[in-house]
N, C-alpha and C positions, 0 to 999 in steps of 0.2 A: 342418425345412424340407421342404416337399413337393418332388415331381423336378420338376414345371410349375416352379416356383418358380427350384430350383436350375437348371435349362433355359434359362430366361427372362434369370437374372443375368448366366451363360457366355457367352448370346449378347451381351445388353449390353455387356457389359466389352470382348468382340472386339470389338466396333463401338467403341467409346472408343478402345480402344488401337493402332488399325489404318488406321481409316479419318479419324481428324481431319485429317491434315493435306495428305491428299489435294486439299482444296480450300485448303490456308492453303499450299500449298507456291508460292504465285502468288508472297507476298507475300517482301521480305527483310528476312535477318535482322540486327539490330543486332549490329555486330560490339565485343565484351566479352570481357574474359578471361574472364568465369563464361556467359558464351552460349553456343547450341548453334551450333556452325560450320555457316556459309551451306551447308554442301553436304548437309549432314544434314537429316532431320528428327527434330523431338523422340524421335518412337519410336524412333531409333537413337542414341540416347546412352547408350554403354555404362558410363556410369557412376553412372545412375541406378538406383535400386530396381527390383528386378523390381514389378509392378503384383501386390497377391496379391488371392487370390479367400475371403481371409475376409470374415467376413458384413458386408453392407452392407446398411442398412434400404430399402424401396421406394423413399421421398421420395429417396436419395443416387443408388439405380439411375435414378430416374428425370431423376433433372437433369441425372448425365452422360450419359446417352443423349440425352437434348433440346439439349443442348452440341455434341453429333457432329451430330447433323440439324441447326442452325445453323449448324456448321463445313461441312458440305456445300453446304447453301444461299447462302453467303456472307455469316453474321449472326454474322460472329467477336464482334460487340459479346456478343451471348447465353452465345457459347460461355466467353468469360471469365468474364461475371460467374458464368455455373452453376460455373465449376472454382474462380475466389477462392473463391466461398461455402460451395464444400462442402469446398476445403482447410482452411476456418477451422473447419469442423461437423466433421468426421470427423479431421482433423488426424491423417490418413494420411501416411505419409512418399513412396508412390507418385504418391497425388492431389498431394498439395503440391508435389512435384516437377512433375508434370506440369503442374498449374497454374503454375510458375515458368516452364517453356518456354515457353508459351503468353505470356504476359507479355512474354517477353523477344521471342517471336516479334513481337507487336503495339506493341510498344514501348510497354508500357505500366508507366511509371515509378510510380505510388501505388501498382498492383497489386504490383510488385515488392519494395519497400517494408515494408507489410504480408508477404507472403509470405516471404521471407525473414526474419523477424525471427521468424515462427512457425517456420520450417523448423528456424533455430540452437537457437529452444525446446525443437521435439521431436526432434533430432538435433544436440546439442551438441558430436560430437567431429565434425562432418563439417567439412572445412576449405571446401572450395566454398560450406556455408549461410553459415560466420560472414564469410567473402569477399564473398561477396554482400547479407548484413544489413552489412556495414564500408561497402563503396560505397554503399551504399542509404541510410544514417543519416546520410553525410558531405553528401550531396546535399542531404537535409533539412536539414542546419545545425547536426546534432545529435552535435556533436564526441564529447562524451566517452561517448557510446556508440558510436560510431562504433571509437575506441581501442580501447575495451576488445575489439570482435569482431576487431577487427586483432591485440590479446592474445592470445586466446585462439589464432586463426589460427598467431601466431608458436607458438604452444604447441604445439600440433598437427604442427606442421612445414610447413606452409603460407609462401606466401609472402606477408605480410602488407602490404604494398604502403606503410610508413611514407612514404616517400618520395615518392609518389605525390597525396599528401595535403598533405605540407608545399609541395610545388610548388605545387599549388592556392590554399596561403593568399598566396600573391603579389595574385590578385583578391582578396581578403575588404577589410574596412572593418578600422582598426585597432584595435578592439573587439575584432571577430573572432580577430585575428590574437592579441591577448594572452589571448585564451583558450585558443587551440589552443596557444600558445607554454606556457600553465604547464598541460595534458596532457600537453606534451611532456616538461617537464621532471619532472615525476609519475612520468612511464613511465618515462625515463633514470635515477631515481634508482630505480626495482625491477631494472631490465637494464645498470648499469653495466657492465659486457662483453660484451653484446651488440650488434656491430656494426651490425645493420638499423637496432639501436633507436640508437645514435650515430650515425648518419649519418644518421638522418630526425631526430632533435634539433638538429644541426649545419642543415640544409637549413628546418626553422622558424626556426631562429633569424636565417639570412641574409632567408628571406623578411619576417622582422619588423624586417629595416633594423636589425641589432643583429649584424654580420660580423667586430668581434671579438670576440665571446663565440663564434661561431661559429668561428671560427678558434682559439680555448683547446679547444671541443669535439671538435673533428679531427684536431687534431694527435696527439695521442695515441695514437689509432686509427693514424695513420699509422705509429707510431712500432711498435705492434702487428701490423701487416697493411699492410707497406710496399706489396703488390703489387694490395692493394685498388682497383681502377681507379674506380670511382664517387666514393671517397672523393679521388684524388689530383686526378681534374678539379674537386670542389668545393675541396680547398684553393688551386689557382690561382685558380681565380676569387674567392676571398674575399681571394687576396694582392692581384688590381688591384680589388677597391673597395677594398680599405682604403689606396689609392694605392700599393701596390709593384708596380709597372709592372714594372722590371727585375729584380726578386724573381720575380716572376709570369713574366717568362718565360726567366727561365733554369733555374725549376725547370722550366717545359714542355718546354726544349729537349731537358732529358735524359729527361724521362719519353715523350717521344714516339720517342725512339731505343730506349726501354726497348719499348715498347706500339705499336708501330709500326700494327698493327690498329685502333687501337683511334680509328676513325672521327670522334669527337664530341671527343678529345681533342685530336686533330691538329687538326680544325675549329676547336676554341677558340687553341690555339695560333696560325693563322695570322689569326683575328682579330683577337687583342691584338696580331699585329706591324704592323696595320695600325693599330690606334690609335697604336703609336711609331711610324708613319710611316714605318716599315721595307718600303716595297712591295716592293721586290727580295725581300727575303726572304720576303714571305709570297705574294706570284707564284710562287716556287719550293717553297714549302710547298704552296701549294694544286694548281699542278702534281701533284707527288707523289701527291696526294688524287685527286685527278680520274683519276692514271693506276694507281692503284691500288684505285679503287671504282669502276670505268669503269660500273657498274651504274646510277652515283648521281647522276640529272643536274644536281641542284642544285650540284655541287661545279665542275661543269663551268660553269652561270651563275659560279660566288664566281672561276672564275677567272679567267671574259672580264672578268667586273667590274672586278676588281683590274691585269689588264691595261690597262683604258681610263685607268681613275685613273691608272696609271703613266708613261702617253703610248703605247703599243703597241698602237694604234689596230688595224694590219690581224690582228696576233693577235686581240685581244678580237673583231671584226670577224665573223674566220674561225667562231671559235667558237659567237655569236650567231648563225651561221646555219646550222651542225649544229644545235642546238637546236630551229631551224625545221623543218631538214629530218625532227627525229625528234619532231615535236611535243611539244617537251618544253619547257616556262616561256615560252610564246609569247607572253606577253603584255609579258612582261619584254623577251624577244628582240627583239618589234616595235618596242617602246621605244627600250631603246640602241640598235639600228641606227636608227630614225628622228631620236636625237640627231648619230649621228655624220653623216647624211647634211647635217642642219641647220646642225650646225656649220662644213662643209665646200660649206654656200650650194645645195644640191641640195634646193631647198624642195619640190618634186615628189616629188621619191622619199620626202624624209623624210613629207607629208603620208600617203604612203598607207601607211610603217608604222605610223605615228601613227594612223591611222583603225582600223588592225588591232588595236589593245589595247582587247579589250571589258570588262574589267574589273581586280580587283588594285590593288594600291594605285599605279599609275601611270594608271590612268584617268584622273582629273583632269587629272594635269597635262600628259597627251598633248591630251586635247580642247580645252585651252588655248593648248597650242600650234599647235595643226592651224588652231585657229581664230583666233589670232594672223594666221602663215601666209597664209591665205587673203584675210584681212582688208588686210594690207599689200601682197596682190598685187593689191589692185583688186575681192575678191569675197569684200565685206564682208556683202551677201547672201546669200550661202552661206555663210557662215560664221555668221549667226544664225540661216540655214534649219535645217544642220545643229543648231544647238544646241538648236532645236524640237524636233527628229527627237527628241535624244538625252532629250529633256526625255519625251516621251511612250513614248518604250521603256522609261528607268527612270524611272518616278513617283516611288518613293522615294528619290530621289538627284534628284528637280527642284530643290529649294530651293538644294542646292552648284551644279547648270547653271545656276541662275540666275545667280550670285554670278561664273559666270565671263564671263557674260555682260557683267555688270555691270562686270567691273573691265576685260575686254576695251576697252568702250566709253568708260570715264573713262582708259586707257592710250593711245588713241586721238585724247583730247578733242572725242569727240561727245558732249559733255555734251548736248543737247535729247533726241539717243535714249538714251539712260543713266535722264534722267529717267524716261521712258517704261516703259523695261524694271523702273525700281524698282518703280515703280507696278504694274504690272501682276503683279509679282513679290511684292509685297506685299500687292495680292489677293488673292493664293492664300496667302501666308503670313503673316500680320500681324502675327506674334509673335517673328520670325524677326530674332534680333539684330543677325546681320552683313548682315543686309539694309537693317535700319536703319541702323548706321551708317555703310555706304556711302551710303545716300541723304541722313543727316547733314553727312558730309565734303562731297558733292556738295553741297548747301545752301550750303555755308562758301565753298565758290569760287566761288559763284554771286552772294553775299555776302546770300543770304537766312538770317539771323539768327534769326528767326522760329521758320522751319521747321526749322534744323537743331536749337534749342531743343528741340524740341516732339517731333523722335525720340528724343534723347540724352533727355530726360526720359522717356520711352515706356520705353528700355533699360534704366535704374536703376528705373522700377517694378517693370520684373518682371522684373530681374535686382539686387537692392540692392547686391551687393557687386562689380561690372564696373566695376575698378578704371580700367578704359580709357575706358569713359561716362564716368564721374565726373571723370577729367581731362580728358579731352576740355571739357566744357562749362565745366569749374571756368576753362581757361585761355583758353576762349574769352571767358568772361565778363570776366576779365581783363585780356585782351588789347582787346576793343571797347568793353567796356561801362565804367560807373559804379560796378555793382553787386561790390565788391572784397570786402565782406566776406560776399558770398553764395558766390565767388569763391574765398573763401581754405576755406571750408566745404568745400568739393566737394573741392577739391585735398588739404588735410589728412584729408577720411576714405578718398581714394584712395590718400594715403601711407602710412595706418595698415594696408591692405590689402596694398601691394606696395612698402615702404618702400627698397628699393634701386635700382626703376625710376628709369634715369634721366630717361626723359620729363617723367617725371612730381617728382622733384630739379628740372629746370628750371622745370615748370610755379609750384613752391613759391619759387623765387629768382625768377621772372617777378612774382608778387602782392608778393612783399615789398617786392620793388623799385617796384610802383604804392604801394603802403603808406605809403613813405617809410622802409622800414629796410633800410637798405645794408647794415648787419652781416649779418643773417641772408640777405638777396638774395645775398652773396660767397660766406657758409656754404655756400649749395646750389647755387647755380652751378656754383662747383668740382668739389664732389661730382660733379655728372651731367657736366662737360665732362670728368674724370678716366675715367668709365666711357665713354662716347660721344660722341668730340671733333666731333660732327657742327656745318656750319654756321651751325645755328640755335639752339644753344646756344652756339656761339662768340658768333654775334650779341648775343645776351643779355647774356653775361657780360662781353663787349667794353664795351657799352653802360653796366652797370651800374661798370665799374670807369674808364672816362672820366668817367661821371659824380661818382666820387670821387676823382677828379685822378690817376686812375692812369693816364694818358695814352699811355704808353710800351707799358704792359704791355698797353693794350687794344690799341696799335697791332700790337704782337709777335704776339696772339691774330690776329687777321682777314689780316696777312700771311702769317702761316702757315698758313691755314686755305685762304687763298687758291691758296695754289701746290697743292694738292690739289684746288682744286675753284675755278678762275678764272673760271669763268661765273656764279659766285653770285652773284644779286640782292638775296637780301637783305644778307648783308654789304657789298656796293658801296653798295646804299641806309643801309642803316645808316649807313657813316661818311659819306656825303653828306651824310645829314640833320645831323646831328652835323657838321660842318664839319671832318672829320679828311682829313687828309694823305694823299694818294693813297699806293697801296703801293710799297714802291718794287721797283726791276724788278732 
């Protein structure tokens, strides 16, 4: 190599190794266990390869040097593709590195992918490549390579993140999941005592809906490593799915007196004493929490929460509004305090913390109610103005504003604007189910037969298996029409879909009984008034068993139905029609 040459490279290289990130330092960085921390740039990651100055052929000098003059210019698109390409050519361990920073810098998930997977090739004991090819190949789908770089990782001494992996198969399709489930079990039978690998076997297994095989896999471990914390929170939680509620927290009681630290433990504890309905105690659990992670605002929400559910209104109250004061879950905050103001008829105050929740999963049902609200003080105008507003700020959340528009309006009973609002709602969305079948229902009490036909057929086209469409029309049909054994069609492949629904148990004793078979009408009557003593299925089954001289029993049914719900029309009309004996009082 001539000195021009050797000259030429030196300077090259400085400019690669020095000056990239000068213009990329704008950007941030994805935060990753295997990422260069946001405060860094690539060049200062001391645990990368030093960059070496053996020989590089022109084409390699020149791409990363055209890489840096991109990176300066603002053409990170350039600067990546020159460092993948020449990590893949030269399958240097400095370039491949440095092309993985780069990557991780730009967020760019295929590059990472590919690079990593070359990185563990040409550096197999580095625990960071095979960490990085482990996350990278799970992403892809691609389990059982994914495992084995987690293998090797645990090899290594790395921390292999089994754990991290089986939580994820909770989203997967159940395909999925019995595939990762027998890797899992693969791995467990080469690592029988090793605990990472039992306790991410134990944590697929729960995730595949399969928590006592999960719980035969754990215990063990505990029996081994009593003071294992990851493992003793998943044995609780595998004791209440498998229904041992008071298993589940009496072992929490002791283990949270054992682990008093330990954050996520105690959190799960005061959860499940809220499923037994134990508020006191998990007020005073979550207390504890709140005043011993005072860092952690969320604990402070869980325990104005649990306070409101308990009745201790001006504590949750007080609480909700540090939160405010420390802009901390303000959207929640805005919420429960615009409930308790609502409940307590301060429709003003509660509207405007209700207007304050811009998003989170109580958006909906603030804007529903603001707009409730508004509506029943006379300024039902503003209260669709608003739902405009909201419609054009979030576009992709119009279709739900519409829907509350909708039901606003039929809560209401201005069915003529309801129409209106479907309509127009249904121009913009035509394929949108629950817009149809609100404008359905609206058809039915309008008593256009027709039209509400004609969407319920719309929804079963292009939803075949909307076991709700299908009875809906099956009982409509039923109920006005002739057509009983098109009728009984709809209703039977609704049942085959959601065979325990009772609506839909009534709707199947509603045809039978147009049919003429009283047996199978009593059959399913029962059934759905056993699950859902509601008054339209009293009506029904009233009716069907008067009609088979069960007189007494149907009277017993509608009198008792009655004292629950004494404004009911249809039960009065029922037994009018039927010339049965008023209730008695």
């Amino acid at each position: 190599m001539t000195f021009q040459k050797s000259f030429s490279r030196r300077i090259a290289l400085a400019s690669t190794f020095s000056l990239l990130f000068a213009g990329c330092s704008q950007l941030g960085l994805k935060s990753h266990p295997t990422a260069t921390k946001a405060t860094e740039t690539p060049t200062e990651s001391k645990a990368d390869t030093p960059v070496s100055y053996s020989e590089f052929d022109p084409e390699t000098l020149y791409a990363l040097m055209t890489a840096e003059i991109a990176a300066q210019r603002g053409r990170f698109d350039v600067t990546l593709l020159n460092y993948v390409q020449q990590a893949k050519r030269t399958r240097d361990v400095a370039v491949i590195q440095r092309a993985v920073r780069i990557s991780q810098f730009l967020k760019a998930e295929n590059a990472l992918y590919e690079l990593s997977r070359i990185w563990a090739e040409v550096e197999p004991g580095n625990i960071e490549a095979n960490q990085l090819a482990a996350f990278h190949s799970a992403r892809k789908k691609e389990y059982e390579a994914a495992i084995g770089y987690m293998e090797k990782t645990l090899g290594l001494g790395g921390e292999a993140d089994f754990d991290a992996l089986a939580v994820h198969a909770q989203s997967l399709s159940p395909e999925e999941q019995a595939e990762l489930l027998a890797l899992y079990k693969a791995l467990h039978e080469r690592h029988p005592d090793t605990k990472e690998v039992i306790y991410g076997y134990a944590l697929m297994q729960k995730a595949a809906q399969n928590s006592e095989d999960a719980l035969t896999t754990i215990t063990p471990l505990l029996e081994s490593a009593p003071d294992y914390q990851p493992a003793i929170i998943l044995y609780a939680g595998l004791l209440f799915d498998t229904g041992k509620l008071d298993d589940s927290l009496n072992y929490l009681r002791k283990q949270t007196r054992r682990f008093p630290d330990n954050k996520k433990m105690g959190t799960l504890y005061a959860r499940m004493l809220i499923d037994a309905k134990d508020l006191e105690q998990a007020q005073e659990v979550f207390y504890d929490l709140m005043t011993r992670f005072s860092d952690t605002p969320s604990l402070k929400l869980s325990y104005a929460l649990v306070s409101l559910e308990k009745g201790d209104r001006s504590i949750a109250k007080s609480h909700f509004e540090e939160l405010l004061e420390n802009q901390n879950h303000t959207n929640e905050a805005h919420f429960y305090l615009g409930r308790i103001d609502d409940q307590d008829g301060h429709s003003e105050a509660a509207i405007k913390h209700y207007l304050q929740v811009e998003s989170g999963t109580h958006y909906f049902a603030a804007l529903a109610r603001v707009s409730y609200l508004r509506a029943i003080n006379n300024d039902l105008d503003g209260a669709l103005s608003q739902l405009e507003q909201e419609r054009q700020k979030h576009e992709p959340q119009a279709e739900n504003i519409w829907l509350i528009e909708v039901n606003l309006l039929l809560d209401l009973g201005k069915h003529q604007i309801a129409t209106r609002s479907l309509n127009a709602a249904l121009s913009a969305f035509p394929d949108n189910t629950k817009l149809l079948y609100s404008r359905a229902m609206l058809a039915d009490r309008l008593g256009d037969l027709p039209a509400m036909e004609q969407d319920l057929r719309k929804i079963i086209a292009l939803e075949p298996q909307n076991a709700v469409a299908l009875n809906a029309l099956g009982y409509t049909l039923a109920d006005k029409t002739k057509r009983l054994m098109e009728a009984l069609e709809l209703i039977s492949t609704a049942h085959q879909l959601k065979p325990d629904n009772p609506a839909i148990l009534d709707s199947l004793g509603w045809i039978y009984f147009r049919l003429g078979n009283h047996e199978e009408s009593l059959d399913y009557l029962k059934k759905a008034f056993d699950k859902f003593p509601d008054p339209e299925v009293a009506a029904h089954l009233g009716e069907v068993l008067w009609a088979t001289g069960n007189k007494e029993e149907a009277l017993k049914i509608w009198q008792d139905i009655l004292k629950d719900f004494p404004d009911n029309k249809l039960i009065t009309e029922t037994m009018t029609r039927l010339g049965a004996a008023p209730a008695s009082n």
